[in-house]
C-alpha positions as CSV (number, residue, x, y, z in Angstrom):
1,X,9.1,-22.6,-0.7
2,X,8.6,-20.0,2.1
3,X,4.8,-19.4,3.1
4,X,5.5,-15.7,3.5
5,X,7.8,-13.4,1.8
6,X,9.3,-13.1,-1.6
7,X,12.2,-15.6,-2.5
8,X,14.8,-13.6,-4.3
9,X,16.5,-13.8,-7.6
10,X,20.4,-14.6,-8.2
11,X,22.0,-12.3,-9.5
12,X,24.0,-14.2,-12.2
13,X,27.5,-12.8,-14.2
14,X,27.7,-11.8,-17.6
15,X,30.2,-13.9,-19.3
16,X,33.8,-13.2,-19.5
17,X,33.5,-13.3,-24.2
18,X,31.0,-11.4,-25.2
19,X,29.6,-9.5,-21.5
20,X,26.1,-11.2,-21.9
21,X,23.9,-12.6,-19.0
22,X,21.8,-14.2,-21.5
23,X,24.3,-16.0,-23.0
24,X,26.0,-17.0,-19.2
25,X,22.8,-18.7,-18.3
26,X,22.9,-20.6,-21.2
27,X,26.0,-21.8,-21.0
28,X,25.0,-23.1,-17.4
29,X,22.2,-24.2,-18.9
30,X,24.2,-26.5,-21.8
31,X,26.7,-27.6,-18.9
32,X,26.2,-31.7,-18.3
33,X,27.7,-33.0,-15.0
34,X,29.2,-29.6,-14.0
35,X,32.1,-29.5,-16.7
36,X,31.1,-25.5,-17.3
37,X,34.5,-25.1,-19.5
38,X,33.0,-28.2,-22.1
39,X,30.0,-26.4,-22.3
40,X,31.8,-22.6,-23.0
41,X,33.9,-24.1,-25.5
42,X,30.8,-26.0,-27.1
43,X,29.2,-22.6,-27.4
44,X,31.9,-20.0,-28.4
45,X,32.8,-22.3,-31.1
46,X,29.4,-22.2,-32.4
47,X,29.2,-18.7,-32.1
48,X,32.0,-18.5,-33.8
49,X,30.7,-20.7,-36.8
50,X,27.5,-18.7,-36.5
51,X,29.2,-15.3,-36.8
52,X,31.1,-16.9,-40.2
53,X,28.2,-18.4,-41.7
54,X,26.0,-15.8,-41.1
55,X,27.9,-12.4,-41.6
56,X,26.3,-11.0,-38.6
57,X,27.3,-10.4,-34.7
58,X,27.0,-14.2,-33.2
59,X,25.4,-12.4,-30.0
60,X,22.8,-10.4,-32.2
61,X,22.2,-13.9,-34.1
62,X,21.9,-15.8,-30.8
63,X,19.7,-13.3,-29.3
64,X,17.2,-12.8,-32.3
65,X,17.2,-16.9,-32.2
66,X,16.4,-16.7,-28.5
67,X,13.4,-14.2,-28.6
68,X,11.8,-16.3,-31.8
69,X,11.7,-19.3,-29.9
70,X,10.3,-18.0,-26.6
71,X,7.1,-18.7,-26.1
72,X,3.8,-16.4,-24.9
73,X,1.8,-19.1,-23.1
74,X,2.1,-22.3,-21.5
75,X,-0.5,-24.8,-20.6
76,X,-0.8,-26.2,-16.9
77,X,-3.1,-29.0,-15.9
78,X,-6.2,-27.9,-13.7
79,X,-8.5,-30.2,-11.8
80,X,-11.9,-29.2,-11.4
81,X,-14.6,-31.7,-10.3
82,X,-13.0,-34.6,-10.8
83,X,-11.5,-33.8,-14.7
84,X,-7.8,-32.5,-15.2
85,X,-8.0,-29.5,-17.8
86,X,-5.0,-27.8,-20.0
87,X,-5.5,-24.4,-19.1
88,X,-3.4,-21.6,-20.5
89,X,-1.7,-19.1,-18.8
90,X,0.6,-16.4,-20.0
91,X,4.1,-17.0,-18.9
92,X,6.6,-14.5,-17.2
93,X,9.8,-13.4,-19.5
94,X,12.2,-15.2,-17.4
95,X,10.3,-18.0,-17.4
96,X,9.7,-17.8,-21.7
97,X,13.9,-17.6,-21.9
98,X,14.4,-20.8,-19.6
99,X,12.2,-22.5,-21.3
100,X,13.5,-21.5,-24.8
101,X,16.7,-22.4,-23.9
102,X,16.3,-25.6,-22.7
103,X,14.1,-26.4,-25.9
104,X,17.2,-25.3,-28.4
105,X,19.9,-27.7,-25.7
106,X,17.1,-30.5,-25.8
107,X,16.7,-30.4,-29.7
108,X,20.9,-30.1,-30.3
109,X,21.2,-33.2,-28.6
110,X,18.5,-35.1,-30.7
111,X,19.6,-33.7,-33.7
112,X,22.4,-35.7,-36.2
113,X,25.3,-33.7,-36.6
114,X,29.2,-34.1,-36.3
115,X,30.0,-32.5,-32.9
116,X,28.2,-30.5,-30.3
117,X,28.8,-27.1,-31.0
118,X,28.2,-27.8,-34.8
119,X,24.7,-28.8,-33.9
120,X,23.8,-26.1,-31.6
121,X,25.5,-23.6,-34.7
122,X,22.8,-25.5,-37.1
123,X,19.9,-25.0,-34.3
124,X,20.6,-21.1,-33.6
125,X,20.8,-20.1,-37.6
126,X,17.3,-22.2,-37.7
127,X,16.2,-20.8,-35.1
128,X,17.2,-17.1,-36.3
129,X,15.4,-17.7,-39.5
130,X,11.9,-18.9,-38.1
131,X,12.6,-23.2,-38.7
132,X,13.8,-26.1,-36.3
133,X,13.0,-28.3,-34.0
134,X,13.1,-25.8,-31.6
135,X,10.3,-23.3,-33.0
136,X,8.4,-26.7,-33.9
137,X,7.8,-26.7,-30.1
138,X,7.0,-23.7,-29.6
139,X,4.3,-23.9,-32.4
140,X,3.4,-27.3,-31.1
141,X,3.1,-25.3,-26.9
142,X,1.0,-22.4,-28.7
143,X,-1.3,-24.9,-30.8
144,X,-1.9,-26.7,-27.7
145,X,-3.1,-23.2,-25.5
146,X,-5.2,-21.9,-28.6
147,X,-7.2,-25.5,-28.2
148,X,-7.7,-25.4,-25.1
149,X,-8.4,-21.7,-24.9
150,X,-12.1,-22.5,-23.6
151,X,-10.6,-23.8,-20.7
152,X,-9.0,-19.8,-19.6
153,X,-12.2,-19.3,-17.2
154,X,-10.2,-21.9,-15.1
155,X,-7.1,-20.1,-14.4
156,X,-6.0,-19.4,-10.8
């Protein structure tokens, strides 16, 4: 990290499908061991299951997923006088997305299913209607601030 200045942000594509950012970085995102064509066919194919099952535009679905599992806060540990604290802190939009995305790749991989792009179809139509593993841990993240909420005085 620099000591003065601003890093700046990438500017990142949309994808060539369906024109999205959003959906670009999470394809980069889903990628394992830079095979970025694996991980576009995982996803438009379960966008494209998504879009059948659901009757609805697979980017509006995957979207709407996206913003229910983003979270508001996060917790970061604090030392003060010799005791490490959870505080909360609110957490930048970018930040929210990255971290929601990662939750839905992290909980497709756990989860039983057939193939890959079956599970993450099962995860985004959860995570569209308000269930999952994904909006577990985001509960779990916001249960976890709201405890420790008497801690905020410590936030830098």
């Amino acid at each position: 990290m620099p000591r003065h200045g601003k890093i700046s942000k990438r500017t990142i594509s949309s994808d060539p499908v369906y024109d999205s950012v959003l959906l670009h970085k999470f394809i980069n995102k889903m990628m394992l061991g830079g095979k970025k064509s694996v991980s576009e066919g995982i996803i438009y194919k379960a966008l494209a299951d998504v879009e059948e099952k659901m009757k609805k535009p697979a980017l509006e679905v995957f979207e709407k997923a996206l913003e229910n599992v983003t979270p508001l806060l996060q917790v970061k540990a604090r030392r003060v006088g010799g005791a490490t604290y959870q505080v909360p802190v609110e957490i930048s939009k970018s930040r929210g997305q990255a971290q929601a995305m990662q939750w839905i790749r992290d909980v497709c991989r756990e989860r039983s299913g057939k193939s890959m792009a079956q599970k993450l179809s099962a995860e985004l139509i959860d995570a569209y209607n308000g269930a999952g593993g994904s909006i577990k841990k985001k509960e779990d993240l916001h249960k976890t601030a709201e405890a420790n909420k008497a801690f905020a005085h410590f936030r830098w």
